[in-house]
C-alpha positions as CSV (number, residue, x, y, z in Angstrom):
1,X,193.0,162.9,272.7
2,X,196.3,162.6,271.1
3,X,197.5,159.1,270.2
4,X,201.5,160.6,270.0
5,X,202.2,159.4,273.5
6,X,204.9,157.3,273.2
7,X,203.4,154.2,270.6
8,X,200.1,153.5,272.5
9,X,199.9,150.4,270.5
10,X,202.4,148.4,272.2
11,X,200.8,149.6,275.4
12,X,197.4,148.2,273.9
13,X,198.9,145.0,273.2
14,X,199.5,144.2,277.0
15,X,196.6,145.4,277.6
16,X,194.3,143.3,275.5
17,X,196.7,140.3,276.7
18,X,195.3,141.3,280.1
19,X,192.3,141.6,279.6
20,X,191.5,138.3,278.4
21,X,193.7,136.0,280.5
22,X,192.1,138.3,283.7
23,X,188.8,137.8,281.8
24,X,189.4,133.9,281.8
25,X,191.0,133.8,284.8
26,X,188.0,135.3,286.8
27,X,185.4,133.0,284.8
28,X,187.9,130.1,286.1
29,X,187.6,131.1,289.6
30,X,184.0,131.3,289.6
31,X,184.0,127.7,288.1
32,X,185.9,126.4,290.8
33,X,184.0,128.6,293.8
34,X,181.0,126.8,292.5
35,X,182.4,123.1,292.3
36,X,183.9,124.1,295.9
37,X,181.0,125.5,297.5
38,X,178.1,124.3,295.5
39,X,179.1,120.8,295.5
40,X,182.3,120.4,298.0
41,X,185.2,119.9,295.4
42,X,188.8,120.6,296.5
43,X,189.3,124.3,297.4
44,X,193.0,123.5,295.8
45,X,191.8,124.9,292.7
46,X,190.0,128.2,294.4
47,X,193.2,129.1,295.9
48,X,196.0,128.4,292.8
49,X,193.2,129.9,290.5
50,X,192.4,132.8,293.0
51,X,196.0,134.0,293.1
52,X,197.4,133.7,289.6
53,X,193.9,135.9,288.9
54,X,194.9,138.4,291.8
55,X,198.1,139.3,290.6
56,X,197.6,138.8,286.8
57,X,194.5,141.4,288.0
58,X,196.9,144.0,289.3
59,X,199.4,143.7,286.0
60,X,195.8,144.6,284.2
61,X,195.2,147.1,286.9
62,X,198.6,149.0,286.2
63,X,198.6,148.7,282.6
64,X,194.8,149.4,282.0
65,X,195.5,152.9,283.9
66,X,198.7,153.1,282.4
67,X,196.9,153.6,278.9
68,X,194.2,155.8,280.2
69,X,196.4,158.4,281.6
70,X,198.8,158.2,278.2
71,X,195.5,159.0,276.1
72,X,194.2,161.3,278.5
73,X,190.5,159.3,279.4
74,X,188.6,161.0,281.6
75,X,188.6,159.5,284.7
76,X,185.4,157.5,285.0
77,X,186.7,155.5,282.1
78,X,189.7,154.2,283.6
79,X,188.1,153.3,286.7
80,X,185.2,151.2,284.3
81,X,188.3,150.1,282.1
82,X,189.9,148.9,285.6
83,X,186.9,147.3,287.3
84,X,186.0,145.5,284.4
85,X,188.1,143.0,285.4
86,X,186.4,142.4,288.7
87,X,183.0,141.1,287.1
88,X,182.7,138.1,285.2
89,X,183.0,138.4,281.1
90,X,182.6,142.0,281.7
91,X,186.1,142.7,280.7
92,X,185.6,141.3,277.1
93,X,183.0,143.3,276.0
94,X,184.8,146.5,277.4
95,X,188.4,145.4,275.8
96,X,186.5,145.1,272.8
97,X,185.1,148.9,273.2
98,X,188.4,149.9,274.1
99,X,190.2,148.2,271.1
100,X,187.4,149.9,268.4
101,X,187.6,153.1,270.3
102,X,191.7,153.4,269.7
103,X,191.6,152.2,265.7
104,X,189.1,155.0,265.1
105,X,191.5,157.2,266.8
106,X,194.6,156.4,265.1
107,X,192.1,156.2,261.6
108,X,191.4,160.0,262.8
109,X,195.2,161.0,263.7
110,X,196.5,159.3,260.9
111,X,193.8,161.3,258.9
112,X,195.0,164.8,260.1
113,X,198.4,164.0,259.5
114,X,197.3,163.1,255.3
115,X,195.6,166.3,255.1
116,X,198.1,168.7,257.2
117,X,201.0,167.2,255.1
């Protein structure tokens, strides 16, 4: 994995952004499918809540596979990085994987680049 793809860390940026306002997002939509369905509250806030997460889901979507292809992950990670965001609080735990994951990396590039110089 090479992390000289075009500043990764602006990339992460977005992503992290996306990853927790899809995170909160989808914990806001389940709040309000309960209070609809569980106890009959307005289904006004199901559907404005439903389709900010939707598309702000498919920004995280793009930009989630966006930095998986830039620092080559094998395949079965983007599609966990990706459907984190599909299941409640999941997406925290991963961004927070992901984020650790890429400072070891640049620690490691940075590193290589001390000792080749």
């Amino acid at each position: 994995m090479t992390m000289n793809k075009s500043n990764p860390t602006s990339l992460l940026t977005a992503y992290r952004a996306l990853a927790y306002v899809t995170g909160v997002g989808l914990v806001l939509l389940c709040v309000a499918c309960i209070a609809h369905y569980g106890f009959g509250a307005s289904a006004t806030p199901v559907m404005i809540v439903g389709t900010l997460h939707g598309w702000l889901y498919m920004a995280y979507v793009v930009v989630a596979f966006v930095l998986g292809m830039k620092l080559e992950w094998p395949m079965g990670k983007i599609i966990w990085t990706v459907l984190a965001g599909t299941i409640p609080t999941a997406v925290f735990f991963v961004e927070r994987r992901v984020v650790r994951e890429m400072k070891e990396q640049i620690a490691a590039q940075e590193q290589e680049q001390l000792v080749g110089a």
